[in-house]
N, C-alpha and C positions, 0 to 999 in steps of 0.2 A: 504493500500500500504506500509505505514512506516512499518505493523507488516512482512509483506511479507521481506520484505528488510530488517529487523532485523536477522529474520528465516535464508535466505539466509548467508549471511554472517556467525551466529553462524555456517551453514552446512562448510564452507569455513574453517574456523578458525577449524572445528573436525578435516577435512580432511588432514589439514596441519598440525595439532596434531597428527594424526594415521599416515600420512607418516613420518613424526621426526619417532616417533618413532618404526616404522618396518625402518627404515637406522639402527636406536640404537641398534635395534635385533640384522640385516643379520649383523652390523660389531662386534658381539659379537658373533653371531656364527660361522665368520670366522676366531675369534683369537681363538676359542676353536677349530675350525678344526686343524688350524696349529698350535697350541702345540697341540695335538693328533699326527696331522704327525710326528710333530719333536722327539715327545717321543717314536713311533712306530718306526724311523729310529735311535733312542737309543736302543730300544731292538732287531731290527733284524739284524744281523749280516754277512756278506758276504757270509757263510757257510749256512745261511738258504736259504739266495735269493737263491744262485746257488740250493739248493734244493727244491725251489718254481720251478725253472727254469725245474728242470729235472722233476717234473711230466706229461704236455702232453707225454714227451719221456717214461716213464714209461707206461705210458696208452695206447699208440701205440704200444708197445710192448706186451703189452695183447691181444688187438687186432689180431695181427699175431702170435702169440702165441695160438689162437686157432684152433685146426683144422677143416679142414673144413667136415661137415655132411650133408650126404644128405636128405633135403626137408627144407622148407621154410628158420628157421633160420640160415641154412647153406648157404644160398643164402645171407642173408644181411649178412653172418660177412666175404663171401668171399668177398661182395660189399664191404663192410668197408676195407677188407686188398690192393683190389685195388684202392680204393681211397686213403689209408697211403701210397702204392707205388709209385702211380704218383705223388703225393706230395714228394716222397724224390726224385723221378728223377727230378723234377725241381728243387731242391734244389742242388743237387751234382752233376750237370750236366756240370758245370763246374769244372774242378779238380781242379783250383788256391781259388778256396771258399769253405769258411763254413768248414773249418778245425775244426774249434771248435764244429761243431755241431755232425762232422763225429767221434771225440772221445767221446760223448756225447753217440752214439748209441751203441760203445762198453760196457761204462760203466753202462747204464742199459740195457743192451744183447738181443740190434737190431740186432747188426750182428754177434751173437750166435746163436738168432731165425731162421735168413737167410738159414745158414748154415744146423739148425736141420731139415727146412724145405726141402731141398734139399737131406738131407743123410734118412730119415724117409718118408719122404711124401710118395704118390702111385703119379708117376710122371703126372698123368691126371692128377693129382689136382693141380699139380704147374704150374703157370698163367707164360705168358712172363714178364707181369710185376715185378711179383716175381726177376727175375735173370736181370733183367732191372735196377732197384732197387738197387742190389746189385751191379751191375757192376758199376754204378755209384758213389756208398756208398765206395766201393775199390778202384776208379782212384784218387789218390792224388799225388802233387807232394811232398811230405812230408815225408821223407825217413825212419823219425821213425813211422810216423801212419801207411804206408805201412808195415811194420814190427811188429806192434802193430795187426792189421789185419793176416798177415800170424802167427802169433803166437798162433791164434786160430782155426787153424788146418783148412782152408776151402777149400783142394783139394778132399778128400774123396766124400766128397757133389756133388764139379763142374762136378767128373769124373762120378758120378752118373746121373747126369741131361744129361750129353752128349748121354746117351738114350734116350732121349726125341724124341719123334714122331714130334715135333713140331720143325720145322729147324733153326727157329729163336732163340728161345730156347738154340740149341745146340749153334750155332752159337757164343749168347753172354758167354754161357760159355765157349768156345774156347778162346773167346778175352778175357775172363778175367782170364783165364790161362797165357794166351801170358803175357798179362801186369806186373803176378807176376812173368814170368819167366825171362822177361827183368828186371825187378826191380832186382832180383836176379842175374843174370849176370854182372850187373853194380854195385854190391855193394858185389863182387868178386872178390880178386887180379884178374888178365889179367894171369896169370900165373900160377891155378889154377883152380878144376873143380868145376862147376858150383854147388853151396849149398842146389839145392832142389833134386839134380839126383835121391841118393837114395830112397827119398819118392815117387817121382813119378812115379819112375820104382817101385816099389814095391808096390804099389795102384794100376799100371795097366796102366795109362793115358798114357804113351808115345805108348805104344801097339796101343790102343783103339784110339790117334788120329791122326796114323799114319796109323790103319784102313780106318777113315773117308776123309785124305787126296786122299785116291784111289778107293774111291767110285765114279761112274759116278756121281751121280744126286750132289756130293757136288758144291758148286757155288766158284767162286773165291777167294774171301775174307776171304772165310773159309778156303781153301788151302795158301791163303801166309800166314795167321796167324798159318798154324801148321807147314810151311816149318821155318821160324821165330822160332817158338818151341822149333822145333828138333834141327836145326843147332846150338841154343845156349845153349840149355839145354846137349848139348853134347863137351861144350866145353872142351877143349885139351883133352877130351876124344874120344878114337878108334870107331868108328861106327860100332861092332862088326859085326849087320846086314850086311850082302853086299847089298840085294835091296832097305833097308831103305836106306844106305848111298849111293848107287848111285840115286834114286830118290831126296833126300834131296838135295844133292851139286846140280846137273844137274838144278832143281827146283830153290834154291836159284840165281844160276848164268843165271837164264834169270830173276829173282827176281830185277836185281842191274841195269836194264834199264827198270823197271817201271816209271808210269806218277807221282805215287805217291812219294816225300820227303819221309818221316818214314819210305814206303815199302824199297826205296834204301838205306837206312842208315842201317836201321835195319838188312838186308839181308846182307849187305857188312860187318856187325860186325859177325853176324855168320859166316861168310867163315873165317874169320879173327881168329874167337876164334877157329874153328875146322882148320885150315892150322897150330896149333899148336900141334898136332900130325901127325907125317911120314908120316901114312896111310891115312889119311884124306886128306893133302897136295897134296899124289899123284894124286888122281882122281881129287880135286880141279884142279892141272894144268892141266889135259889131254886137249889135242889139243890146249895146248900153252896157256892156261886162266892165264891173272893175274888180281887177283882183285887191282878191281881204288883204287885209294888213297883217 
């Protein structure tokens, strides 16, 4: 029995010797972890983080960067390019957020890719979320990234997608016309014509959706956002058309007693920007119209 109870005890006295010393280890392996950390945040430098930071973005951008080929692998990297989409629509779905990530996409050429894929693609291959994406990726209220964004030329694309068989499709390209042309409006003396005219007239787009405003099957939303368009993309300038500009005025002025805020603001800056030309003014007042205040 005493040898039992000897035995015992030595196993007591190991175990209590093997635990000392595995504490002696792990807190020896933990001051070596942290001087390792501390020496790793001595040699990496802000300029690396941020470039640790911009690899997923880099890699998402290969991603949609490839086009898409028909039979199997063309199926997982179009998979892959809608699942990077719907990931940036929850991201930028709000315009007051993630500014920082939205010039993030410019600088490794997310919304360069956007864009090539909209001017190049064969339009059956670009998905809604494709222009979903984008539209979201462009809503900021941020007056230089908005500017940052138009500086890399994305009407050529938008006016090409507006063939799109797919009406939603065209739709969001519409609105994200509308958004750069309002941007542009507002960051125009008042006394001055609007800074994107000539590009746009000369790409084609006021034509093309000013076509799509007069097409039966278009839906509402898509007509106030090109009446919006027109009326300010023409400001203090002549509405040389006579049916564009009588459709346009006539259109915006029953625009200025919708249900919607934006719609009547917006509609009422148009008349406001186009009653600064004679000829525009005139039709604006036919049958005594004055726009509200």
């Amino acid at each position: 029995v005493r040898l039992l109870q000897q035995e015992k005890e030595q196993n007591e006295d190991k175990e209590k010797t093997l635990e000392k010393e595995n504490l002696i280890l792990i807190s020896k392996i933990t001051e070596i972890q942290k001087r390792m950390n501390d020496h790793l945040k001595d040699m990496v430098t802000e300029s690396d983080l941020e470039n640790l930071r911009m690899i997923p973005w880099i890699e998402m951008n290969k991603d949609l960067s490839k086009p898409i080929i028909v039979g199997q692998e063309g199926s997982i990297d179009l998979q892959r390019q809608i699942e990077i989409c719907e990931y940036m629509i929850v991201m930028f779905k709000h315009k007051k957020r993630k500014d920082e990530y939205r010039i993030r996409c410019v600088n490794v050429g997310i919304y360069q890719t956007f864009i090539n894929i909209f001017e190049t693609w064969k339009l059956e291959d670009i998905r809604l979320q494709h222009i979903r994406a984008f539209q979201y990726l462009s809503f900021s209220e941020n007056d230089e990234i908005v500017q940052l964004f138009i500086s890399q030329h994305p009407f050529y694309g938008l006016h090409r997608i507006l063939d799109h068989s797919d009406n939603q499709i065209q739709q969001r390209s519409i609105n994200t016309i509308r958004n750069f042309i309002i941007f542009g409006a507002n960051n125009t003396p008042v006394d001055e014509q609007h800074q994107f005219f000539t590009e746009l007239d000369s790409i084609g787009i006021i034509k093309q959706i000013y076509e799509i405003m007069n097409q039966k099957d278009s839906d509402k939303d898509s007509k106030d956002s090109i009446a919006i368009c027109l009326g300010q993309i023409y400001k203090t300038r002549c509405i040389e058309n006579v049916l564009l500009k009588v459709d346009v005025i006539s259109y915006l002025k029953q625009m200025i007693n919708d249900e919607k805020l934006w719609k009547r603001n917006e509609s009422r800056k148009a008349l406001k920007f186009l009653e600064q030309n004679e000829v525009n003014k005139t039709e604006i007042e036919k049958d005594g119209f004055i726009i509200p205040t």
